[in-house]
FILUMZA-768788 format. One record per residue (C-alpha): residue in one letter; y, z, x; residue number from 1. Coordinates in Angstrom, 3 decimals. Each point is the difference from the previous one (the first is absolute). Layout:
BEGIN
<resn->a&north->Y&up->Z&east->X&resi->NUM>
...
This chain:
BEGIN
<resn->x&north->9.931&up->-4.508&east->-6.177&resi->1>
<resn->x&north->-1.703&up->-0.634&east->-3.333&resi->2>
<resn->x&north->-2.562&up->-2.949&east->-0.556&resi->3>
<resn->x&north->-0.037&up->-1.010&east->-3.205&resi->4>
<resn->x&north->-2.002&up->2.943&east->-2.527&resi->5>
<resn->x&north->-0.383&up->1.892&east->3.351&resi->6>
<resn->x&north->2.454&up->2.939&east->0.340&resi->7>
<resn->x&north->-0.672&up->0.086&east->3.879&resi->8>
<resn->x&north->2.868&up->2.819&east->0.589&resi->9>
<resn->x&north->-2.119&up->2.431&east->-1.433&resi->10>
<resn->x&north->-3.193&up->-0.228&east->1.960&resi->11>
<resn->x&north->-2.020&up->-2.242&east->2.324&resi->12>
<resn->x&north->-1.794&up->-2.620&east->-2.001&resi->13>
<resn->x&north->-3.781&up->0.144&east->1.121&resi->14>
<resn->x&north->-2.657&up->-2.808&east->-0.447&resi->15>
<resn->x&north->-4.222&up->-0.174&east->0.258&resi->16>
<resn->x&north->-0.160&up->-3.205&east->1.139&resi->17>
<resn->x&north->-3.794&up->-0.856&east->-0.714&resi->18>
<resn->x&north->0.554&up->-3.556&east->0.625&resi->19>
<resn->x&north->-3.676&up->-1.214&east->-0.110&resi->20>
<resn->x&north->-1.723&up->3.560&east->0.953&resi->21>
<resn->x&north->-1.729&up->-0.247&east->-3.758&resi->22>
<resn->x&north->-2.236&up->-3.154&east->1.450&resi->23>
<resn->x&north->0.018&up->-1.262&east->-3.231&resi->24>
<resn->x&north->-1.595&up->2.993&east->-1.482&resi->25>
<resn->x&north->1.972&up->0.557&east->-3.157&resi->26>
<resn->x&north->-0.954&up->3.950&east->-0.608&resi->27>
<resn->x&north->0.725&up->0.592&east->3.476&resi->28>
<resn->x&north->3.823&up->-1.950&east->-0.600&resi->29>
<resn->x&north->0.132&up->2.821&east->-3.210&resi->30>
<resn->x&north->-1.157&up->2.829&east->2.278&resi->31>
<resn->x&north->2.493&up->-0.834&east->2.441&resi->32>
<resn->x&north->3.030&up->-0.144&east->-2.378&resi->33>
<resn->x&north->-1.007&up->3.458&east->-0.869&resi->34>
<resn->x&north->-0.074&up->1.886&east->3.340&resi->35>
<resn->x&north->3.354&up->-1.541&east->0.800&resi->36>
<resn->x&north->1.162&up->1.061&east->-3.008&resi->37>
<resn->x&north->-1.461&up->3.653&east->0.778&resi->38>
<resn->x&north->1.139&up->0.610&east->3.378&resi->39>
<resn->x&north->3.966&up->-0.869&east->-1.404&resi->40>
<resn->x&north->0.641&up->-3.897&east->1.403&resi->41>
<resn->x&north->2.710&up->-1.420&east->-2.227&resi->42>
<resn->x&north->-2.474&up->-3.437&east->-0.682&resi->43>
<resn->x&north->-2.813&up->-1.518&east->0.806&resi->44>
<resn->x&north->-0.046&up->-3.799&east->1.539&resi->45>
<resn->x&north->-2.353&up->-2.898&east->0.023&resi->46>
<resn->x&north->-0.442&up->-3.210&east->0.609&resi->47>
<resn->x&north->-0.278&up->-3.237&east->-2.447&resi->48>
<resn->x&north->-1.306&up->-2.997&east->1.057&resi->49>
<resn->x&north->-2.266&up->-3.187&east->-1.232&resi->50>
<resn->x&north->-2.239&up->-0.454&east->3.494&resi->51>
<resn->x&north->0.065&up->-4.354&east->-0.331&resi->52>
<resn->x&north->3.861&up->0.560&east->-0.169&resi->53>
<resn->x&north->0.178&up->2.494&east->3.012&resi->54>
<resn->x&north->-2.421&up->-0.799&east->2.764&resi->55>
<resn->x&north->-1.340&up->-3.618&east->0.767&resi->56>
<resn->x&north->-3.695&up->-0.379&east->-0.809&resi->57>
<resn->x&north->-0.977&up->-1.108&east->3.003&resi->58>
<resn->x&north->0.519&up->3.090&east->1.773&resi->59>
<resn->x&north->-3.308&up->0.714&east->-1.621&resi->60>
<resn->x&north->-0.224&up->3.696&east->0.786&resi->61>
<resn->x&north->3.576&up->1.278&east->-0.907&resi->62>
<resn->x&north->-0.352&up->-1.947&east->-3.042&resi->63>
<resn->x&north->-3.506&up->1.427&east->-1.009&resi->64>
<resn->x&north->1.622&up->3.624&east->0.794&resi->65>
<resn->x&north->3.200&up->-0.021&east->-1.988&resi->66>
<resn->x&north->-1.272&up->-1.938&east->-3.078&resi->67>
<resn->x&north->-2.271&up->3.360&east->0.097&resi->68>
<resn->x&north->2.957&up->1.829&east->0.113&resi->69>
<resn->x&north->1.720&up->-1.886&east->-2.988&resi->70>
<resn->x&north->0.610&up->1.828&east->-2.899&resi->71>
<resn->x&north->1.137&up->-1.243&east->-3.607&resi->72>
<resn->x&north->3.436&up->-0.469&east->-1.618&resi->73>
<resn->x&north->-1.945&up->2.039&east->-2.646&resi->74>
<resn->x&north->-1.166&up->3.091&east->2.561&resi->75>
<resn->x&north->3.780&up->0.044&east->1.465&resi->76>
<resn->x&north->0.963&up->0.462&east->-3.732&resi->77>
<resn->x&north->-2.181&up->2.702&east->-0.408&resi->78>
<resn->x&north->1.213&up->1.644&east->3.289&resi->79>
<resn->x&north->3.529&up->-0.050&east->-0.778&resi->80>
<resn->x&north->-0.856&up->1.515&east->-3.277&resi->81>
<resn->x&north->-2.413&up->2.874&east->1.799&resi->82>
<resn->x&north->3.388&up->0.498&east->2.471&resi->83>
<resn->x&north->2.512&up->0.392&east->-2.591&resi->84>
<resn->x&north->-2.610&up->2.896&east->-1.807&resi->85>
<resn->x&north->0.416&up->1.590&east->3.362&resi->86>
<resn->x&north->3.201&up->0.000&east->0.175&resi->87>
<resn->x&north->0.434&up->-2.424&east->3.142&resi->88>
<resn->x&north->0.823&up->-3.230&east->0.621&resi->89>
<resn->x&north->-1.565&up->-3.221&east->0.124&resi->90>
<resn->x&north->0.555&up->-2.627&east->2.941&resi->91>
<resn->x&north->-1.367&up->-2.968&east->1.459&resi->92>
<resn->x&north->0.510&up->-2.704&east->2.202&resi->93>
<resn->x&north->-0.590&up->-3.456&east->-1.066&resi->94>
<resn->x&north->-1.548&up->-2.581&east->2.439&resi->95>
<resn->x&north->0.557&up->-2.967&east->-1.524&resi->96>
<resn->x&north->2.533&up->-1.304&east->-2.956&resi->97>
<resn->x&north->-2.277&up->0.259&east->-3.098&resi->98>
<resn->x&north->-0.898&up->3.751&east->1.326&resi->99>
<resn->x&north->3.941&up->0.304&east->-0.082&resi->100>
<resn->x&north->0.756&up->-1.042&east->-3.492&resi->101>
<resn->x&north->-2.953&up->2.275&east->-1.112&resi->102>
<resn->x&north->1.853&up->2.669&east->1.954&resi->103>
<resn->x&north->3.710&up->-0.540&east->-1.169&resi->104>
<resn->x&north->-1.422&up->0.506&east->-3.567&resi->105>
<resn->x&north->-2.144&up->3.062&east->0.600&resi->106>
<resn->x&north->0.775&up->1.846&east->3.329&resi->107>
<resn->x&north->2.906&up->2.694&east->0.248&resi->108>
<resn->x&north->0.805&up->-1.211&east->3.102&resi->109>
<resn->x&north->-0.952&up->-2.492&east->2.715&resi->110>
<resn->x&north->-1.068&up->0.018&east->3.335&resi->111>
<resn->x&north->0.677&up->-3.469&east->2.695&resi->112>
<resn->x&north->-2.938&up->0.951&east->2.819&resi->113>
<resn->x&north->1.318&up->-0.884&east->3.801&resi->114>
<resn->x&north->-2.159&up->-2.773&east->-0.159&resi->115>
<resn->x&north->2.498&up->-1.543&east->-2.846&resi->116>
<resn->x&north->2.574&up->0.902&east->1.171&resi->117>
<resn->x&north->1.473&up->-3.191&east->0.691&resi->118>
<resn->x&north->-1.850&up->-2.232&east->-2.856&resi->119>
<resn->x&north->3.170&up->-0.300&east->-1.755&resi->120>
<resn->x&north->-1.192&up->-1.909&east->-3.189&resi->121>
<resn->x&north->-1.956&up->3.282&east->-0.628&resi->122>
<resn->x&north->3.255&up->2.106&east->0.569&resi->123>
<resn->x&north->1.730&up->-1.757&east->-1.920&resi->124>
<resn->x&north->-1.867&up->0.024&east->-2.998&resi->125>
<resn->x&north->-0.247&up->3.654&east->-0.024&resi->126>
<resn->x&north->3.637&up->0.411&east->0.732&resi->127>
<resn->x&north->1.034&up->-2.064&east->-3.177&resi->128>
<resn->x&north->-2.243&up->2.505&east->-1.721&resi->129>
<resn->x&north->2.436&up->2.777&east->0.035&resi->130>
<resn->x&north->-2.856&up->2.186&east->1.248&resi->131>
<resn->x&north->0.564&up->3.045&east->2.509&resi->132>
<resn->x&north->-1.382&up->-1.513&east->3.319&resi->133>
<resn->x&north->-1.201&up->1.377&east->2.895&resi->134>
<resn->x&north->-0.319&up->-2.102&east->3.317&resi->135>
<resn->x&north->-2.379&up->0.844&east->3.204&resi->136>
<resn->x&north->1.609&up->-1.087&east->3.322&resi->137>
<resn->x&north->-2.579&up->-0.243&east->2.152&resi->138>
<resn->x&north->-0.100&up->-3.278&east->2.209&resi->139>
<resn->x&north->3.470&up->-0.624&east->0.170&resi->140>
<resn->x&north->3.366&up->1.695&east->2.307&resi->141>
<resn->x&north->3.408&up->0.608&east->-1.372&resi->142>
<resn->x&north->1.396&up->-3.486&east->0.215&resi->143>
<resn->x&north->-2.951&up->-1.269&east->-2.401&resi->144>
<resn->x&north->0.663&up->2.886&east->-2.315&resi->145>
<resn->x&north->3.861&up->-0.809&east->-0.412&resi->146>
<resn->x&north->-1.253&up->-3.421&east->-0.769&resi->147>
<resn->x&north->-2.287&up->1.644&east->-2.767&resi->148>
<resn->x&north->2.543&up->2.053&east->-0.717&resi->149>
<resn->x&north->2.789&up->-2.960&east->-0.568&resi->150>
<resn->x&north->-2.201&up->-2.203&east->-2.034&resi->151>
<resn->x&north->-0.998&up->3.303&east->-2.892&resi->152>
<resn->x&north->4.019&up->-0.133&east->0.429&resi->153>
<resn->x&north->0.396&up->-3.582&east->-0.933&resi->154>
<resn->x&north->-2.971&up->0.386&east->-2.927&resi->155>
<resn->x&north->1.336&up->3.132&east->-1.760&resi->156>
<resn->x&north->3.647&up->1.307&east->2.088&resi->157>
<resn->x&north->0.102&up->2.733&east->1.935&resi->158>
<resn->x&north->0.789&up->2.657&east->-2.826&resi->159>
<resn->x&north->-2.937&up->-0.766&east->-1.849&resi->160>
<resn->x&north->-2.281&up->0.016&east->3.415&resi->161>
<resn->x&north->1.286&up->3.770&east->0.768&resi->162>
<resn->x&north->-1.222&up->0.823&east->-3.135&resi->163>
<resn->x&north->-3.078&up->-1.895&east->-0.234&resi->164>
<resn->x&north->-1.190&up->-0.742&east->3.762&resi->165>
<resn->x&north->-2.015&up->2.447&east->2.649&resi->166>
<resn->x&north->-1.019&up->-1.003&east->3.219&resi->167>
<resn->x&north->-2.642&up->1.816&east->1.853&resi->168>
<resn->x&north->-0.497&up->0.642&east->3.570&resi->169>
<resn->x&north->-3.610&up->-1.198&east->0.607&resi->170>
<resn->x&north->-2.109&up->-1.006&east->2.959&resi->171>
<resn->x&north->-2.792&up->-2.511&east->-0.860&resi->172>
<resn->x&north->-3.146&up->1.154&east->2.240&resi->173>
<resn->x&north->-2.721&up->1.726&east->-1.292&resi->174>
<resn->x&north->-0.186&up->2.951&east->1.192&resi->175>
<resn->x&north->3.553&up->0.455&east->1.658&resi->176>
<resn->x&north->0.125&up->1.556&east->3.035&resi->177>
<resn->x&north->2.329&up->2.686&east->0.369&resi->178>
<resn->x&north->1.616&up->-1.646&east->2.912&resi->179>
<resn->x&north->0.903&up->-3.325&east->-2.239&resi->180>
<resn->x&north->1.104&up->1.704&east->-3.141&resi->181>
<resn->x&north->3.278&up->0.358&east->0.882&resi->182>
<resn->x&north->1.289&up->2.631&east->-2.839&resi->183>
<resn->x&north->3.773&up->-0.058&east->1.403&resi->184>
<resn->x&north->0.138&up->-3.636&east->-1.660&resi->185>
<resn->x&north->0.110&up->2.020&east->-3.552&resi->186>
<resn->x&north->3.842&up->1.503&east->1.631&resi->187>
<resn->x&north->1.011&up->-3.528&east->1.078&resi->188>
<resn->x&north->-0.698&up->-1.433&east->-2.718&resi->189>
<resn->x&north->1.846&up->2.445&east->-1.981&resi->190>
<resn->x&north->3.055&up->-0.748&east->2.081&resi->191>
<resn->x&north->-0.384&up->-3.918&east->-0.111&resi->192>
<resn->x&north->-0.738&up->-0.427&east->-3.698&resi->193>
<resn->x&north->1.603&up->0.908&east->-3.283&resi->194>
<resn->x&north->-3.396&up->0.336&east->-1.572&resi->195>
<resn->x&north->-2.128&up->2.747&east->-1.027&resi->196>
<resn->x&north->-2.650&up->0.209&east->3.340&resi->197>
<resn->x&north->-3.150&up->1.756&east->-0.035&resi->198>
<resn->x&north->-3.389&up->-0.242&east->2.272&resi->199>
<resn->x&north->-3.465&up->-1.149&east->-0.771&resi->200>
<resn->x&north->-2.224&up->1.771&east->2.154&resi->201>
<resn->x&north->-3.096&up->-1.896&east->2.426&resi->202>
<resn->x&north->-0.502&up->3.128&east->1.920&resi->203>
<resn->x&north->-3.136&up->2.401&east->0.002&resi->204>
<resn->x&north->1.342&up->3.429&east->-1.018&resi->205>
<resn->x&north->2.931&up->0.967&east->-2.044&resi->206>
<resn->x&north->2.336&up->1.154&east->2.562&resi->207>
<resn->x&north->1.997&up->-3.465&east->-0.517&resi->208>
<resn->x&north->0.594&up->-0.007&east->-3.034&resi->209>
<resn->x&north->1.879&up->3.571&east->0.322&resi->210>
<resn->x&north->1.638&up->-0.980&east->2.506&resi->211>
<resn->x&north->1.272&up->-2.973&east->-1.410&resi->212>
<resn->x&north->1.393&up->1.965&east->-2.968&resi->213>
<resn->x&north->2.036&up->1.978&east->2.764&resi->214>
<resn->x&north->1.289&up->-3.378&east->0.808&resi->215>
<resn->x&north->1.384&up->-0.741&east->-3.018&resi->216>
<resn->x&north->-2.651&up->-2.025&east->-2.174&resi->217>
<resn->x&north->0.122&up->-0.009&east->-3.260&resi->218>
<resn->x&north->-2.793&up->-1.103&east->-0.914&resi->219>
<resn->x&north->-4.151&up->0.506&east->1.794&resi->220>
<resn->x&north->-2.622&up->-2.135&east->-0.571&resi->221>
<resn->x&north->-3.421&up->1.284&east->1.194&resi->222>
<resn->x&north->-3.108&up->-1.943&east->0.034&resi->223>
<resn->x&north->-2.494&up->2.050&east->-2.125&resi->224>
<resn->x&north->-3.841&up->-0.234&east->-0.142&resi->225>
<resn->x&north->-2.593&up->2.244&east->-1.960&resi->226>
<resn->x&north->-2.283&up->0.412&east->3.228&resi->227>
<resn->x&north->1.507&up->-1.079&east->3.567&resi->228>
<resn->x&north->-3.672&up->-1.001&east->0.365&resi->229>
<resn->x&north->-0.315&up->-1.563&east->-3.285&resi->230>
<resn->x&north->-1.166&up->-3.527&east->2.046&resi->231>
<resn->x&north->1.095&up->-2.004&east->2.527&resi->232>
<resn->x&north->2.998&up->-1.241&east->-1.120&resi->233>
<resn->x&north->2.615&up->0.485&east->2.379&resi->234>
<resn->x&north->2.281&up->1.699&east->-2.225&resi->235>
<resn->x&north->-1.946&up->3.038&east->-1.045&resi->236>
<resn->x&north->0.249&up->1.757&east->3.444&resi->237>
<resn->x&north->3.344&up->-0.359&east->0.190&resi->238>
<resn->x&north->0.572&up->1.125&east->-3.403&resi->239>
<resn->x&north->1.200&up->3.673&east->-1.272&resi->240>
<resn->x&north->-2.726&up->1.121&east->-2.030&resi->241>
<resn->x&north->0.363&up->2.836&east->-2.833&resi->242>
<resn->x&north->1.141&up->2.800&east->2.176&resi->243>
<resn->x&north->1.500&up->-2.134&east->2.284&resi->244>
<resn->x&north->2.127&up->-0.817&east->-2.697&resi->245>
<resn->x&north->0.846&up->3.057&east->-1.264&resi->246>
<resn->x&north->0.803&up->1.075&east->2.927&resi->247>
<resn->x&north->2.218&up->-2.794&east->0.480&resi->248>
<resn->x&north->2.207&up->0.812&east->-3.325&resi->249>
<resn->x&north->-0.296&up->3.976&east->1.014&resi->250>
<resn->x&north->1.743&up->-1.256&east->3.657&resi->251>
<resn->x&north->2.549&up->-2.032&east->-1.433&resi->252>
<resn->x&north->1.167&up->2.174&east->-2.895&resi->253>
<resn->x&north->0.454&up->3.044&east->2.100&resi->254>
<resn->x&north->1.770&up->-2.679&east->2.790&resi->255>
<resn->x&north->2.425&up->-1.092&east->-2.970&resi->256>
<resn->x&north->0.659&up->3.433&east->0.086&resi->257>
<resn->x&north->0.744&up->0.884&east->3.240&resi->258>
<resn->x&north->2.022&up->-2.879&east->0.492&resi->259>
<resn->x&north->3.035&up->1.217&east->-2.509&resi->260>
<resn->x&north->3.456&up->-1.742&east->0.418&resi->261>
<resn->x&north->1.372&up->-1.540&east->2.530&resi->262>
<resn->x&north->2.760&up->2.293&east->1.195&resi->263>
<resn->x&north->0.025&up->3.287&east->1.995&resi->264>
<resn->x&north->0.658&up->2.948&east->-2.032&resi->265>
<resn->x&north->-0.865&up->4.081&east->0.061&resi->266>
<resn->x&north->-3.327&up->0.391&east->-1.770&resi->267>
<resn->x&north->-0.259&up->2.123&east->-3.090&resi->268>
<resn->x&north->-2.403&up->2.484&east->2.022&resi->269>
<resn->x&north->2.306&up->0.339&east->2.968&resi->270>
<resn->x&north->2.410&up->0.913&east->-1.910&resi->271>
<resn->x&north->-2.112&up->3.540&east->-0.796&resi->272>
<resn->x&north->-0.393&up->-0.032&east->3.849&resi->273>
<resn->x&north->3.503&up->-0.428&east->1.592&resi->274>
<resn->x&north->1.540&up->3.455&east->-0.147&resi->275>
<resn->x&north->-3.460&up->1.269&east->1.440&resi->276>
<resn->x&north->-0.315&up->-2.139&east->2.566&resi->277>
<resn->x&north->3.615&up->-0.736&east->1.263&resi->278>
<resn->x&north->1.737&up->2.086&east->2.582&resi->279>
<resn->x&north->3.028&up->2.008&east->-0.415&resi->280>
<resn->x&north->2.260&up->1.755&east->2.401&resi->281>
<resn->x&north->-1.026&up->3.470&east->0.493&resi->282>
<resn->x&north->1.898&up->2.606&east->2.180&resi->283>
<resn->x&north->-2.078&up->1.564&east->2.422&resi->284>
<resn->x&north->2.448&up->2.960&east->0.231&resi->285>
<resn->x&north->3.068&up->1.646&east->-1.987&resi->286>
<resn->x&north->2.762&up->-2.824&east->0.817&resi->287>
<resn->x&north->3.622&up->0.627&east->-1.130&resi->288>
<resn->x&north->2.882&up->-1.948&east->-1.435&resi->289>
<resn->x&north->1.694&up->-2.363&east->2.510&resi->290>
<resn->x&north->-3.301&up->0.004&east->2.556&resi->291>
<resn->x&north->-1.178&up->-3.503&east->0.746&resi->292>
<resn->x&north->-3.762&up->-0.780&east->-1.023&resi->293>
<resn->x&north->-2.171&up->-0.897&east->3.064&resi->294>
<resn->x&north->-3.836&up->0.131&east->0.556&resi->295>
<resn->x&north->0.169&up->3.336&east->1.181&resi->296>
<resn->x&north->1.305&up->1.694&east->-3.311&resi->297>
<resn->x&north->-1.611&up->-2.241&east->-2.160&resi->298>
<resn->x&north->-3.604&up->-1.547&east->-0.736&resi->299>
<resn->x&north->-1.364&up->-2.850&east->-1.892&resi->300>
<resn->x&north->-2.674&up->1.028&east->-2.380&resi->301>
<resn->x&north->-2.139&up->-0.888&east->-3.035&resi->302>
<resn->x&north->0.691&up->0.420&east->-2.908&resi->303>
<resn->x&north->3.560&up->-1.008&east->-0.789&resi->304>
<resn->x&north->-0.322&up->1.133&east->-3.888&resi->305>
<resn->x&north->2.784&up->-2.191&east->-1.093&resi->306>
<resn->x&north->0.560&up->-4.233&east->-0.125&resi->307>
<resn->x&north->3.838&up->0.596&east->1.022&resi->308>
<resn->x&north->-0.952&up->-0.484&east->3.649&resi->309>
<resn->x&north->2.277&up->0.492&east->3.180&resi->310>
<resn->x&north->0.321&up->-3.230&east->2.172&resi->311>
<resn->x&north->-2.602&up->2.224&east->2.883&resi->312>
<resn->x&north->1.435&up->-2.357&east->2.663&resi->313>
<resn->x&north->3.460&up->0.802&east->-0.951&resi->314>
<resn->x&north->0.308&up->3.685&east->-0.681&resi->315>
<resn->x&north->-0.109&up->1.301&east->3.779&resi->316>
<resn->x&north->3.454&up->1.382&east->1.235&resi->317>
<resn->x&north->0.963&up->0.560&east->-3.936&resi->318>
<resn->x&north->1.908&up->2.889&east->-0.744&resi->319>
<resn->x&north->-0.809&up->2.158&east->-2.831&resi->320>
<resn->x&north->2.374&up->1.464&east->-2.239&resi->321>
<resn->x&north->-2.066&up->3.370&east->-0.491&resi->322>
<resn->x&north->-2.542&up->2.433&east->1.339&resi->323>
<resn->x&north->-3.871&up->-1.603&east->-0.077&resi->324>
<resn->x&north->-2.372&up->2.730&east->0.463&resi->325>
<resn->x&north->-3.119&up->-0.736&east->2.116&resi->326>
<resn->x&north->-2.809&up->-1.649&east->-1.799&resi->327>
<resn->x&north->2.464&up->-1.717&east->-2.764&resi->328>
<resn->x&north->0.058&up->-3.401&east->-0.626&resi->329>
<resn->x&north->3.676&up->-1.675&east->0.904&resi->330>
<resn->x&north->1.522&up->-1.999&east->-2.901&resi->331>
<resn->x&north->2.144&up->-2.873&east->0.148&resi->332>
<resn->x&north->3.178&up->1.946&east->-1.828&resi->333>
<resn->x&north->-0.292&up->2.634&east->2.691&resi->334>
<resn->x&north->1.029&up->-2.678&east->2.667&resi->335>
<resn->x&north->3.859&up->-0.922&east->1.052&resi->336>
């Protein structure tokens, strides 16, 4: 698969998600598109939002909380620029329509959070973009998704939503339980849809996010936090922090590499191994032209010293067509 500027055949497109795990704190949001930048992810993600368009103000103390959290238009400028200096880049998820149009005009790509999932007048809009969009799947089962799925259809067509579209095996909880997260959904997923799938990771530890990559995912999203005890806020101890993270993109790039192609071949450093390890007929005793070959004149030893191997099964009550000396190795144009 390739999304849209991401050549995804390559390698295993890896995301910081620090969502809200800058508090609002703009030289901690700069800070934090550095590390991930240092320990190797691919981009660093955010999210935009105007609070009164969001959360209802009468849920007094979410409200108070994540208009702390807001940042500016201005400040995601400013981030995007600080990402693209690093060489990463820069993503966020818009929670509300005028965060989206801000995004569609400055964001490389966007993110639709699980919660959105199904607020279609914001998928829509960013759809008609033409942006690169990735979609969390958390909250909803197959069926749901091939309704998802069907309607990006019906906005765009299907060749433009293989080439634009990811989906994203996600469980909403905070922290997931191992028992819940459910990794194999990345392979099903794979097999049900003719999008690019990746996995965006609620676990503590990074042992799903490898093992998702073994699954096939394309793409990782990590939540990613400067201090897992930074505060309160649910998110940090969930989060990777810095070595976390690097150990995250270490995991997965050596993974990518172990995983190879998907066929069964003879590896380039067997190859220097077969003629030592194989076996090859050996006579145990001088054995003449005409005599049969039985496992009392002959024994099966390491090493066989050549790749033009006898059929071992096949070769007993063979004649040969000259004298073998004890200790030599039988060859194939010695046989009748």
């Amino acid at each position: 698969m390739k999304l849209k500027n991401f050549n995804l055949k390559k390698k295993v497109f890896i995301i910081a998600e620090v969502g809200n795990n800058h508090e609002g704190n703009f030289s901690i949001a700069k800070k934090l598109v550095r590390l991930a930048a240092k320990a190797g992810a691919d981009a660093i993600k955010f999210q935009t939002f105007k609070t009164e368009n969001f959360i209802r103000k009468k849920d007094i103390n979410r409200f108070k909380q994540l208009k702390k959290f807001e940042l500016s238009y201005e400040q995601f400028k400013s981030l995007k620029k600080l990402a693209h200096i690093k060489k990463i880049k820069f993503i966020s998820t818009p929670l509300d329509l005028e965060s989206a149009d801000f995004l569609i005009k400055n964001a490389d790509l966007i993110k639709i959070a699980s919660g959105d999932n199904n607020f279609f007048p914001l998928i829509e809009k960013v759809l008609k973009s033409k942006k690169s969009i990735i979609i969390s799947t958390g909250m909803i089962n197959i069926l749901q998704i091939k309704d998802l799925t069907n309607y990006i259809y019906k906005v765009i067509g299907k060749k433009s939503a293989v080439k634009r579209i990811a989906l994203l095996h996600c469980v909403t909880s905070y922290p997931v339980e191992d028992e819940f997260a459910n990794l194999r959904s990345v392979e099903y997923l794979i097999k049900n849809s003719k999008l690019t799938i990746g996995y965006s990771d609620h676990t503590i530890g990074n042992e799903a996010c490898i093992a998702a990559v073994a699954m096939g995912a394309k793409i990782i999203e990590k939540h990613f936090t400067i201090n897992k005890k930074f505060s309160k806020f649910r998110d940090h101890a969930l989060s990777a922090d810095y070595i976390d993270l690097k150990n995250i993109v270490s995991g997965i790039r050596k993974v990518e590499k172990q995983l190879g192609r998907f066929n069964k071949e003879i590896q380039k450093p067997e190859k220097k191994l077969i003629k030592i390890v194989r076996r090859a007929a050996y006579a145990n005793k001088d054995i003449f032209p005409g005599e049969k070959l039985t496992t009392e004149n002959i024994n099966f030893l390491r090493p066989a010293r050549t790749e033009n191997f006898l059929e071992l099964n096949k070769i007993i009550d063979k004649q040969l067509k000259k004298r073998t000396t004890s200790n030599k190795i039988i060859r194939l144009k010695n046989l009748y």
